[in-house]
N, C-alpha and C positions, 0 to 999 in steps of 0.2 A: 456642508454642515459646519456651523461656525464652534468652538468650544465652549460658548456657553448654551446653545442648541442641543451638542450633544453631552451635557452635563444633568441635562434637565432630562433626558431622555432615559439616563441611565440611573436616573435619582431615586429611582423605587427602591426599598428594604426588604434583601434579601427575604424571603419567605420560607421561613422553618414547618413546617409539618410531622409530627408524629407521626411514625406509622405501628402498625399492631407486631405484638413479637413477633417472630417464626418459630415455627417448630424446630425442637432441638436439631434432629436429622437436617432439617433442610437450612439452618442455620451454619451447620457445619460445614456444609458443602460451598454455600454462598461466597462470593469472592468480597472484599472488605471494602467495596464501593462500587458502585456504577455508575456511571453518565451518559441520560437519553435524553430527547424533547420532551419536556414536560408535557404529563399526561392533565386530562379534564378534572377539575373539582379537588378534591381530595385524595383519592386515592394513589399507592404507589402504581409505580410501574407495573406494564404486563405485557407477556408477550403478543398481547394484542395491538399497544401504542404504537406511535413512531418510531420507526430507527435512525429517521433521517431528518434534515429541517427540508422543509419544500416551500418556499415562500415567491410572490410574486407580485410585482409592483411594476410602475413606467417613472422614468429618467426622472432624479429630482426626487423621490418620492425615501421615505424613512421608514423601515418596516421592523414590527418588533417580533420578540419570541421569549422565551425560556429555555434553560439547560435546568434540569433537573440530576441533581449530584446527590446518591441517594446511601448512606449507610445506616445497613441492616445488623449491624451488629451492637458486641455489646461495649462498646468503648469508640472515641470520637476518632476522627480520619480527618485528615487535612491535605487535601487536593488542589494542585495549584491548575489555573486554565489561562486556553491564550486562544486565539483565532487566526486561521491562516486569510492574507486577503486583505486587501486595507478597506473593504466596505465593512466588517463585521467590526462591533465594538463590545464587550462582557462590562459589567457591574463592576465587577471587581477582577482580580488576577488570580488571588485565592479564597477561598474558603473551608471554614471547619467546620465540619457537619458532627452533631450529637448523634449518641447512641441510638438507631429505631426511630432516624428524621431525615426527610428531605427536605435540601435546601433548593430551592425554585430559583436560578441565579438569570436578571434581565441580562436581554439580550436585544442590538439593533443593527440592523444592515440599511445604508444609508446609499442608497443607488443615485451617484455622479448623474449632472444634468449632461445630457447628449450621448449615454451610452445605447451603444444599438439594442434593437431588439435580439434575443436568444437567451439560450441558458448560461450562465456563469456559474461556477464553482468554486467551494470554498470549504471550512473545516473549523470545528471546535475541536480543538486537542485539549486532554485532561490528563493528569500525571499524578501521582501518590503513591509513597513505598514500592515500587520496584512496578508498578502498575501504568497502563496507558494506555488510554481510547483515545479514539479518533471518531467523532460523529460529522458524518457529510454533511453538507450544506448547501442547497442549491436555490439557485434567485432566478426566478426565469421574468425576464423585460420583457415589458410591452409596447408598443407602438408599430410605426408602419417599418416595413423593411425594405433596404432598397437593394439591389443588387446591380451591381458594377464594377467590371473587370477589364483590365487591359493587360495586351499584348505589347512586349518592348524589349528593345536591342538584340534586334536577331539579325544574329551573322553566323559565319561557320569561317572555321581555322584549322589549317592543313587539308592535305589534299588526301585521295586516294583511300586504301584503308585507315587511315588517322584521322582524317576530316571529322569535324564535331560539329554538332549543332547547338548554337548558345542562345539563352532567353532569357526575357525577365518576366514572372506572370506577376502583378497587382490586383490587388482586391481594393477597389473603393467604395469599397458601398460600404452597408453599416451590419451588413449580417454575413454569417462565415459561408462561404461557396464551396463547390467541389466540383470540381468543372473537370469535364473531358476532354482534353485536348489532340490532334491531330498535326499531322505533319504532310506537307504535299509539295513537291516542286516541279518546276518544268525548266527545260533545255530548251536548245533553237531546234532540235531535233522530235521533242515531246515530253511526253510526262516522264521522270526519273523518278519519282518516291510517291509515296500513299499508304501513310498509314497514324495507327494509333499511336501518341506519345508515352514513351515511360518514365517511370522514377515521377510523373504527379504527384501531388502529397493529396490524401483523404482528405483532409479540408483545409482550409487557407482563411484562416482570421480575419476579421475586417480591419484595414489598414496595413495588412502584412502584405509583403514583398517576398519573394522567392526566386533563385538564380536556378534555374537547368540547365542541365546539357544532353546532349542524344547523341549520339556515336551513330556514324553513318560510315561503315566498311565501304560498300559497294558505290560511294560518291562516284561520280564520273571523272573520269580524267582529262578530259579536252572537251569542255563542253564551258558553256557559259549559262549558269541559274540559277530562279529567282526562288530559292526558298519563302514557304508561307509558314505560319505557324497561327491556329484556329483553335479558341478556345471556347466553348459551350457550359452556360451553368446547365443543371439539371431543369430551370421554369423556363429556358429558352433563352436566354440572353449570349449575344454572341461577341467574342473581340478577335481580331485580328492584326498579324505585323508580318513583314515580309522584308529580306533581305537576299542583295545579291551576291552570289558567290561565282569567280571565276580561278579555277584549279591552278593554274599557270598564268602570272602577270602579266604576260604578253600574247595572251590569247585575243584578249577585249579586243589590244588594237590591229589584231592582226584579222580577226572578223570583221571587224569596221572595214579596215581597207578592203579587203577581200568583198566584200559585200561594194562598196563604191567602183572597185576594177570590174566586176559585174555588172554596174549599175552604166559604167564608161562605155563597156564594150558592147551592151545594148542599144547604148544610144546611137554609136559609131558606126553598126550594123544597117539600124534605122535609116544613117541619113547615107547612106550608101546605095540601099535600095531605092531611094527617093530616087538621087539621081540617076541611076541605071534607069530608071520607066522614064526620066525626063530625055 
């Protein structure tokens, strides 16, 4: 949204409204201003309105609203506002509302082209004599969602009870995941691990990256294996990465040989019997 787009957007005049006295009693009680979503037509606020803004648009798109900054009394208030968020833009920064008026202050949320689909969060903060609301703000996107995650740089460091298992989950899709993840490995002897990952986080942003680790006490001590690491969104999508761990540096070559002196002495065996029946 370019500044002079969103200049034009924000161009409306504030809108003062009268409201009817109150009653002495409920006068007194009343706090020296509030800020809600402006409510329908004329009337003040009630606790029937909005408490919240709920708006929703697709990528590219300029959505508008109102703050309604309302003093009930009898002498003016002057309340400064701001917006958390850099889609949210107000009319003005402050305003000073007359005695038994609301002021209807514009408001626009200007949603980036190529955000994903979901809900996004945000806030009008309002401030005045010692005073301060926070009214929520939420933009829910629309379009199609893609969901895509991967599995990366799985290894494990130290052996024995200190061994650790290290990962990297990525979300590339464009909507936030919460994927299950799982741990499995196998030996030259069989399966050594099976089970559910910990420390996942509840959701993972789109575009976000996240480093884990998993503590594996009972790792094998002379064994050569090929950890997996298996991630699952919740609609089915699945990613996988696997890495090999060998406890002792000189295990690999020493199964290698081992496995070849085996493979010699079967052969040697072989041509031994040949001859004897020749």
């Amino acid at each position: 949204m370019t500044s002079r787009t969103r200049a034009a957007a924000l161009s409306a005049v504030l809108v003062l409204i009268t409201l009817p006295a109150a009653p002495g009693a409920a006068a007194a009680d009343a706090p020296p201003w509030t800020a809600v979503p402006a409510p329908a037509g004329t009337k003040g606020p009630t606790a029937e309105d909005r408490s919240a803004f709920y708006l929703e648009g697709t990528p590219g798109t300029v959505l508008r609203d109102k703050l309604s900054v309302v003093n009930p009394g009898d002498r003016p208030h002057t309340v400064e506002l701001r917006a958390t968020g850099p889609w949210v833009a107000l009319a003005t920064a402050r305003v000073t509302v007359p005695p038994r008026t609301r002021a209807d202050v514009p408001l626009t949320v200007t949603v980036p082209a190529g955000t994903g689909p979901g809900r996004h969060a945000a806030a009008v903060v309002a401030t005045g004599e010692g005073r301060l609301l926070r009214v929520p703000l939420a933009v829910r996107v629309g379009g199609p969602a893609l969901s895509a995650l991967s599995v990366e740089h799985v290894r494990v460091s130290g052996t024995g009870g200190t061994a650790v298992i290290r990962y990297s989950l990525v979300n590339r899709g464009n909507t936030a995941l919460a994927p299950r993840l799982a741990l499995h490995a196998e030996g030259l002897f069989g399966e050594v691990l099976s089970r559910p990952a910990s420390g996942v986080p509840a959701e993972l942003p789109p575009g976000r990256s996240v480093r884990l680790t998993e503590k594996w006490p009972d790792a094998p001590r002379l064994d050569r294996v090929r950890v997996r690491v298996t991630a699952t969104t919740p609609d089915g999508i699945r990613a996988a990465a696997s890495g090999a761990y060998t406890p002792l540096p000189w295990l690999g070559p020493a199964l290698v040989a081992a496995a070849a002196l085996t493979a010699a002495g079967t052969a040697v065996r072989l041509v031994r019997r040949r001859k004897a029946r020749s």
